[in-house]
C-alpha positions as CSV (number, residue, x, y, z in Angstrom):
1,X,67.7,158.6,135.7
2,X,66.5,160.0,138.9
3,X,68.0,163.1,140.1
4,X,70.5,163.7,139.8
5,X,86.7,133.1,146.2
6,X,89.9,132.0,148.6
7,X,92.8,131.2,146.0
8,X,94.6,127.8,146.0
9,X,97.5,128.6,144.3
10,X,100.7,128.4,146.3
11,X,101.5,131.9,146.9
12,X,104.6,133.1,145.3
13,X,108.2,134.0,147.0
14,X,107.4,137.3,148.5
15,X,111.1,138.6,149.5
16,X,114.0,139.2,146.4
17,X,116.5,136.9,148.0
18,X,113.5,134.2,148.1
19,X,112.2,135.0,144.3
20,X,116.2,134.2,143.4
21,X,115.7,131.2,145.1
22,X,112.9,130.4,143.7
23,X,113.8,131.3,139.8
24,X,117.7,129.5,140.4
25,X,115.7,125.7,141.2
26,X,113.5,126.6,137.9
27,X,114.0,123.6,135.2
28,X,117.3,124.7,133.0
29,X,116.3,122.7,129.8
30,X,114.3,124.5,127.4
31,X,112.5,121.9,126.2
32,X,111.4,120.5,129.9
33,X,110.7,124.1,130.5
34,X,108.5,124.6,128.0
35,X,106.7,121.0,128.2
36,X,105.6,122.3,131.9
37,X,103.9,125.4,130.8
38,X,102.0,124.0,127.9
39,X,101.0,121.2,130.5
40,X,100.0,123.9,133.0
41,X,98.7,126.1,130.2
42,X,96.2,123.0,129.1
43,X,95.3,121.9,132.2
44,X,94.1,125.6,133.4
45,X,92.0,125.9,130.5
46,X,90.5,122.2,130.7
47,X,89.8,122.7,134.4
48,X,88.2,126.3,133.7
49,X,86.4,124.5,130.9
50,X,85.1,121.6,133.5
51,X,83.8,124.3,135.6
52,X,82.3,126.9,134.0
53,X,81.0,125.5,131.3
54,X,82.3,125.7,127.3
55,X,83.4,129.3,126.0
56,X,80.4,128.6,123.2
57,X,78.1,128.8,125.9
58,X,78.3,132.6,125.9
59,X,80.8,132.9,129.0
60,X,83.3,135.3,128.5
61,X,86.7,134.3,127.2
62,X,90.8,135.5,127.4
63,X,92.4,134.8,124.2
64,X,96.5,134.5,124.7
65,X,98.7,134.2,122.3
66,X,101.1,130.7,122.5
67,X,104.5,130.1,120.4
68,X,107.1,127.3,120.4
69,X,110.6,129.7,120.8
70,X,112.7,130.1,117.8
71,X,115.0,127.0,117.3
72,X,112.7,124.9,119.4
73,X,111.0,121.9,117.3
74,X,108.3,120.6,118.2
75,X,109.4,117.1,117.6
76,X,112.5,117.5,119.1
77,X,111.0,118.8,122.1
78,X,108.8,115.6,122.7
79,X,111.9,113.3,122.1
80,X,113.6,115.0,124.7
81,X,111.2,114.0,127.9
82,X,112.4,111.0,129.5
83,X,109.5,108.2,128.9
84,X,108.9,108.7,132.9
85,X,108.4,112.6,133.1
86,X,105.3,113.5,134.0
87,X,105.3,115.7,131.8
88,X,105.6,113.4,129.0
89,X,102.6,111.7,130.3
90,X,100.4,115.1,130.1
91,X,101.4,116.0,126.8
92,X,98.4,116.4,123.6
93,X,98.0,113.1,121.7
94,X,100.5,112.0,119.0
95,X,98.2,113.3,116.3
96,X,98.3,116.9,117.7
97,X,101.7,116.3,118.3
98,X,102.2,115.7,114.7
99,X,100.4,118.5,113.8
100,X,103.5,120.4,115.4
101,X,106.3,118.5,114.4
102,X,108.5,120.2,112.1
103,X,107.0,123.6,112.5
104,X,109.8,125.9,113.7
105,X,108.9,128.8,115.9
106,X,105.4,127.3,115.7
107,X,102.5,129.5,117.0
108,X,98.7,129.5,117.9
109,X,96.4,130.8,120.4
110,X,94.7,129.3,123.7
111,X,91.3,130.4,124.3
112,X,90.3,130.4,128.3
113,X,87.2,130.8,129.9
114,X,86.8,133.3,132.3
115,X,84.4,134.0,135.7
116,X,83.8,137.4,134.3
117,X,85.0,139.7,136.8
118,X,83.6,138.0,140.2
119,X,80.3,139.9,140.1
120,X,78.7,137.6,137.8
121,X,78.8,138.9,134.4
122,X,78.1,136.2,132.4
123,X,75.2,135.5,130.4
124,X,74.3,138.0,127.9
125,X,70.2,139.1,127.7
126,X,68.7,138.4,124.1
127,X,70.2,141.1,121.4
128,X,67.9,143.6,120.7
129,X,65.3,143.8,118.9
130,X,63.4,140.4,119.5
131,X,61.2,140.0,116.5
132,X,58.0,141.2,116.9
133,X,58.3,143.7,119.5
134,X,59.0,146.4,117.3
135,X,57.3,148.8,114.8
136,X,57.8,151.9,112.3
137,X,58.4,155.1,114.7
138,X,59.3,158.9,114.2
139,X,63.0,158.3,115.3
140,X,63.7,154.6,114.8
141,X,61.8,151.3,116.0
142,X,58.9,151.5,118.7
143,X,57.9,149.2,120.9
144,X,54.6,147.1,120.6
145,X,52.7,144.3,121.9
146,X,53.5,141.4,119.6
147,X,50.3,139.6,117.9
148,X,50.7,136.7,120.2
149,X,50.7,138.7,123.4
150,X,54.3,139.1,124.1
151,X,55.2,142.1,125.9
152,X,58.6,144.5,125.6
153,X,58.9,145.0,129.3
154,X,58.9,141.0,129.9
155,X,61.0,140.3,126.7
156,X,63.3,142.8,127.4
157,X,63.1,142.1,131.9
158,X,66.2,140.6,133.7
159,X,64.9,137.1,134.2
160,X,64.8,136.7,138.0
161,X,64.0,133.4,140.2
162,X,62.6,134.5,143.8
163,X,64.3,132.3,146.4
164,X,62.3,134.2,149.3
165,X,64.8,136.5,150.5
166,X,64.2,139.9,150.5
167,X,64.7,141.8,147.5
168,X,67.3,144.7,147.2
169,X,66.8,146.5,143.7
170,X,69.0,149.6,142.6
171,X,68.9,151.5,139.5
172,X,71.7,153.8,137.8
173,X,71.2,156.4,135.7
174,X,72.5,159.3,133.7
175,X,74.3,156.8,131.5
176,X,75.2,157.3,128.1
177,X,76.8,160.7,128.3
178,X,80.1,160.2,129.6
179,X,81.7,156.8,127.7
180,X,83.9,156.2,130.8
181,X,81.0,156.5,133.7
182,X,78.8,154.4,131.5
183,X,81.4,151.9,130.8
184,X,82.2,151.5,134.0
185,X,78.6,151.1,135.1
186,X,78.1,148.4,132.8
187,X,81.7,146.1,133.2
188,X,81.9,146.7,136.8
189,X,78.2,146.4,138.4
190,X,76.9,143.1,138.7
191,X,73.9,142.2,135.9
192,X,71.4,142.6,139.1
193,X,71.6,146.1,139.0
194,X,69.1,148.0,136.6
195,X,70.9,151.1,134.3
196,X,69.3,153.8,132.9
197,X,70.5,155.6,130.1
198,X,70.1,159.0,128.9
199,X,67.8,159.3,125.2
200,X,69.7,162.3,123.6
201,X,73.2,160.4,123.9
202,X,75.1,159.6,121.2
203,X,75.5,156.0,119.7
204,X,72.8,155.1,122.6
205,X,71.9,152.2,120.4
206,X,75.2,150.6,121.1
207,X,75.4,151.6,124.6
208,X,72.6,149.8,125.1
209,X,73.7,146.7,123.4
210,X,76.6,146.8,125.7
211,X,74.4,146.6,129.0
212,X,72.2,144.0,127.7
213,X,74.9,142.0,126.4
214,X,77.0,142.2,130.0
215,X,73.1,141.1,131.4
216,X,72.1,144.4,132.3
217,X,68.1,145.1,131.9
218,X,67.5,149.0,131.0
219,X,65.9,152.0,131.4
220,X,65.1,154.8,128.7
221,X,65.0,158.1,130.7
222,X,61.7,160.4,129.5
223,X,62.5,164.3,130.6
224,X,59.5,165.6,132.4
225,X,59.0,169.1,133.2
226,X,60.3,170.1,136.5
227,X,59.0,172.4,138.7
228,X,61.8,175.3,138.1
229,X,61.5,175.2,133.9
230,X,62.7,176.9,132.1
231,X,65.5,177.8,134.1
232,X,66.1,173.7,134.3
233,X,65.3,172.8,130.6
234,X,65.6,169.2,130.4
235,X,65.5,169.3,126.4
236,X,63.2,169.9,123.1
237,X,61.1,166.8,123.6
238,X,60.7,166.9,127.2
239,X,57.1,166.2,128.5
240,X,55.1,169.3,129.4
241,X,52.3,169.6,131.4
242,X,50.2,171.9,129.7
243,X,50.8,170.3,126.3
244,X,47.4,168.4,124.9
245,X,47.7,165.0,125.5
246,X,48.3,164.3,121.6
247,X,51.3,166.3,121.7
248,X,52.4,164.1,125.2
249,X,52.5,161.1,123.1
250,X,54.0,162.3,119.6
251,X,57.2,163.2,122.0
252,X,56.9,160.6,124.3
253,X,56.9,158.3,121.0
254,X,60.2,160.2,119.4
255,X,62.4,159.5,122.6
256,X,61.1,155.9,123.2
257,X,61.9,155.4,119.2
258,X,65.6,156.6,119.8
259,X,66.3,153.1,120.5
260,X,65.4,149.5,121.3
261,X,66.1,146.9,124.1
262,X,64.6,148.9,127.2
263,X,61.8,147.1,129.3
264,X,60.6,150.0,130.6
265,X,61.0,154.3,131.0
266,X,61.7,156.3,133.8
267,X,61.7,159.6,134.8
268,X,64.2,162.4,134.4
269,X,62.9,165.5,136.8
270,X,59.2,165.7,136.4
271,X,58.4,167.7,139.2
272,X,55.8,169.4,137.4
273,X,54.5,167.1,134.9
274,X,53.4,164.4,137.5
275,X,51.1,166.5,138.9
276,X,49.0,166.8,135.7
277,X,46.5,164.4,135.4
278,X,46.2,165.1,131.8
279,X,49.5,164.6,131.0
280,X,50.2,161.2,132.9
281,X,46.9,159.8,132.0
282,X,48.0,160.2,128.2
283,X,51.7,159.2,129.5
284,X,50.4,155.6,131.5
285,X,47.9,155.1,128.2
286,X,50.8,155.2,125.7
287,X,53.2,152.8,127.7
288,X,50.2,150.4,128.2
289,X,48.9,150.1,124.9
290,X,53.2,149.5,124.3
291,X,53.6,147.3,126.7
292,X,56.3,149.0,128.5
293,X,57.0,149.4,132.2
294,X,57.4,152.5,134.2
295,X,59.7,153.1,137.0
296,X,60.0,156.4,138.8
297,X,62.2,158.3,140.8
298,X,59.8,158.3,143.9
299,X,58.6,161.7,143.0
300,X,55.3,160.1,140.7
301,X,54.7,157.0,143.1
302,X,50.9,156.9,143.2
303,X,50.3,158.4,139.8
304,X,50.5,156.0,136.2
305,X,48.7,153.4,137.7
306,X,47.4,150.2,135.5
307,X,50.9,149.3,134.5
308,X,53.6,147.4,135.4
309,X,55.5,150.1,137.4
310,X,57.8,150.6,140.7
311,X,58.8,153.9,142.5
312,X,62.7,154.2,144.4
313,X,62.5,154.5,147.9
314,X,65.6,156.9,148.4
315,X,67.9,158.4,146.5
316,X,71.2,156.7,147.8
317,X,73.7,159.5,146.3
318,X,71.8,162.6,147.2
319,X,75.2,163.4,149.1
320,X,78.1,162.5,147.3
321,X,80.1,161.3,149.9
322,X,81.5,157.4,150.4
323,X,80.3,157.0,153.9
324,X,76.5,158.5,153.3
325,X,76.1,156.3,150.2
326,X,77.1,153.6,152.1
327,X,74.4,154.4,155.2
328,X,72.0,155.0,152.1
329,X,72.4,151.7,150.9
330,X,72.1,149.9,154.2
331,X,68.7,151.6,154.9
332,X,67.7,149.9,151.5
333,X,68.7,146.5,152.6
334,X,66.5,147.3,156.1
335,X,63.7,148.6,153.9
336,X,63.6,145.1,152.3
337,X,64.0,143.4,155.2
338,X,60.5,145.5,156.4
339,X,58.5,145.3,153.5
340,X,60.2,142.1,151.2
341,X,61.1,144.1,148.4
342,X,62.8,147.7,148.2
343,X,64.2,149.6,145.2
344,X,66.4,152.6,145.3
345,X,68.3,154.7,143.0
346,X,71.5,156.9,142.3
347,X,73.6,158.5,139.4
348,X,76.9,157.2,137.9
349,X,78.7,159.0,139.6
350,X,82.2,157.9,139.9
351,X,82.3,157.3,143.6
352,X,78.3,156.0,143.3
353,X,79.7,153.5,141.1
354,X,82.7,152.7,143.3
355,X,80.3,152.1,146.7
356,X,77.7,150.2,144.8
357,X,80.2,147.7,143.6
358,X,81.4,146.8,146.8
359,X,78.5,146.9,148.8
360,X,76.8,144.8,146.1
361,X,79.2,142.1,146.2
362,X,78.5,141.2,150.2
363,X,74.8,141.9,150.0
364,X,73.8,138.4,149.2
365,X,76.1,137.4,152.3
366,X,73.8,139.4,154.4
367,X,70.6,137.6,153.6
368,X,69.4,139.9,150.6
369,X,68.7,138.6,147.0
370,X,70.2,141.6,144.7
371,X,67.2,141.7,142.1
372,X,66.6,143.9,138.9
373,X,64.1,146.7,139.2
374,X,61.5,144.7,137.0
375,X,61.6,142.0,139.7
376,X,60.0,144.6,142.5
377,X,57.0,146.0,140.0
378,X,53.3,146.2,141.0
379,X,50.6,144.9,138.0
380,X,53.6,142.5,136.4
C-alpha cells in the first residue's frame, strides 16, 4: 500500500553417547515396536482432536502417511502383545482390528490437527464473493450494497470483539507482486494484521483467496497521482487530479473490478490527487454508494469523509533497518495506549515482515489487543 507454549515432552538425549543409550533400551520386537507408535500415533491425534477442535471445523490439518512394514501382519501383530501390555490395552477395537488383519504391508493415512503456526491462523474468512455483494463491472465483479442493506466492507471486515484494551492495527502492502514476499505475508503474520495487495498483479484473484482464507481481511491499493508524475507513474488507470470526476470513477471502477473479497481501498502515492477536491469528492461518492471502506496512508487523513475510513499514523518501515522498525512499532503500541486505538503501516519487505512477526506475537503480552484496520475506522 502506503509508500513504499512451554513443551511437555521429555526432551530428547542431547549428547551421541546418550542418544546410543537411549536408541540400545528401545523395544527389540517389531511387533511391540510398532504397537507403541500406532498407540502414540492415536493418542497425539485424539488429544490434538480434544483440544482443538475436529479437523472439519476448518482448522488446519497434517496428513502423514502410516504402513504396517513388509512381513508384518496385522493379526499377527495383535497376537503377539501379552494380554497385560499396555499396549495391548490401547490398541483400536477388534472391528478395526479386523479390518487390518490379513493385509500384508497394509497402509493408510492419519490425519492430525494442527495449531496453525502459533500465530493463530486458523479460521478461514467467508470465500469470496458472498452473494449479493457483487455486480457486472468493466474488469470483473464490482462491489455493491446488497438489496437488504448488507455492506462489502462489513461482509468482507475481520470480525473483531473489543475487550477494552487498546487497539494496535498494522497494514501490509505491496503484496501480490512478488509470490514469495506475499506468501510469506500471508502464512507467517497473524490473521490480525490487515494486507494490501497490489491491483495490476497477476492471478490477484487467488492471492486474495489465499489471505482471506488464512483469515486475513484486505486491501485493494488505488494508484493516485503523486506529486512528482510523471517521472513516478504509478500506472494507466491511476487516479488523476485534473481528470473530470466521470473519468475518476470509470477507473476507479476498472481497478476495484479486478477482483473481489477486499473490504475496503487504500492508497498507493497520491500526493497530488488528495488535494483535489474534485477528484476525492467523486472518489469518497463512488466507495459510498459501494459500500467500501477507505483507509489511507496518512497522507489524505481529513479528506473522503462520510465513510467508513481510517488514516496510518506512521510508516513503521520508512528505514529499512531491524532496530528502527522495531522503535517504529513500539511508538504504535504507545500511540494506542494515548489515544485507544492506533493504526500504522509498512511494505513487505522481507525484513518488515520478519520484525512484524515477532513483535506481533508478544504484543498482546504487553496489554495491546492486535486488531484489523477495519476495527479502528471512523463512520463504521
Amino acid at each position: 500500500m502506503f509508500s513504499k507454549k512451554l513443551s511437555t515432552h521429555p526432551a530428547l538425549p542431547a549428547s551421541e553417547s546418550e542418544r546410543e543409550g537411549f536408541l540400545a533400551n528401545l523395544p527389540t520386537n517389531r511387533y511391540t515396536a510398532l504397537a507403541g507408535a500406532v498407540v502414540l500415533l492415536v493418542a497425539a491425534g485424539a488429544g490434538l482432536v480434544a483440544v482443538m477442535g475436529n479437523p472439519r471445523d476448518g482448522d488446519p490439518v497434517v496428513r502423514t502417511p502410516i504402513a504396517f512394514p513388509k512381513g508384518v501382519n496385522a493379526a499377527d501383530w495383535r497376537a503377539s502383545l501379552s494380554p497385560d501390555d499396555p499396549a495391548a490395552s490401547s490398541l483400536p477395537p477388534d472391528a478395526a482390528m479386523a479390518d487390518m488383519a490379513g493385509q500384508d504391508g497394509m497402509s493408510g493415512e492419519a490425519v492430525i490437527l494442527m495449531p496453525g503456526d502459533g500465530q493463530g491462523h486458523a479460521q478461514p474468512l467467508p470465500q469470496a464473493p458472498i452473494a449479493g455483494l457483487t455486480s457486472p463491472g468493466p474488469g470483473g465483479l464490482l462491489p455493491i450494497i446488497a438489496p437488504d442493506g448488507r455492506t462489502p466492507w462489513k461482509a468482507y471486515a475481520r470480525p473483531f470483539a473489543d475487550n477494552g484494551r487498546p487497539k494496535v492495527a498494522l497494514v501490509i502492502g505491496g503484496l501480490g507482486l512478488n509470490a514469495k514476499s506475499t506468501r510469506d505475508a500471508i502464512e507467517r503474520l497473524p490473521p490480525e494484521i490487515t494486507l494490501s495487495f497490489v491491483p495490476y498483479a497477476d492471478g490477484l484473484q487467488g492471492w486474495i483467496d489465499l489471505a482471506r482464507a488464512n483469515g486475513h481481511e484486505v486491501l485493494l491499493e488505488i494508484p493516485m497521482e503523486p506529486l512528482d508524475f510523471p517521472e513516478n507513474d504509478p500506472g494507466p488507470y491511476t487516479l488523476m487530479a485534473s481528470d473530470p470526476p466521470t473519468q475518476t470513477v470509470q477507473r476507479l471502477e476498472w481497478l476495484m473490478s479486478r477482483a473481489t473479497g477486499y473490504f475496503g481501498v487504500t492508497n498507493y502515492l497520491g500526493g497530488r490527487f488528495v488535494q483535489s477536491d474534485k477528484g476525492m469528492t467523486a472518489f469518497a461518492q463512488a466507495l459510498r454508494q459501494r459500500g467500501v471502506a477507505f483507509i489511507d496512508d496518512g497522507s489524505a487523513a481529513k479528506r473522503a469523509q462520510g465513510i467508513p475510513r481510517a488514516s496510518a499514523g506512521q510508516i513503521v518501515d520508512e528505514q529499512l533497518d531491524s532496530d528502527a522498525i522495531d522503535r517504529q512499532l513500539l511508538t504504535l503500541e504507545a500511540s494506542a495506549l494515548q489515544n485507544g486505538a492506533a493504526l500504522g503501516s509498512g511494505f513487505a519487505y522481507p525484513l518488515t515482515i520478519a520484525q512484524v512477526q515477532k513483535w506481533a506475537a508478544s504484543v498482546g503480552q504487553r496489554g495491546y489487543a492486535l486488531a484489523p484496520a477495519s476495527a479502528v475506522m471512523t463512520g463504521r
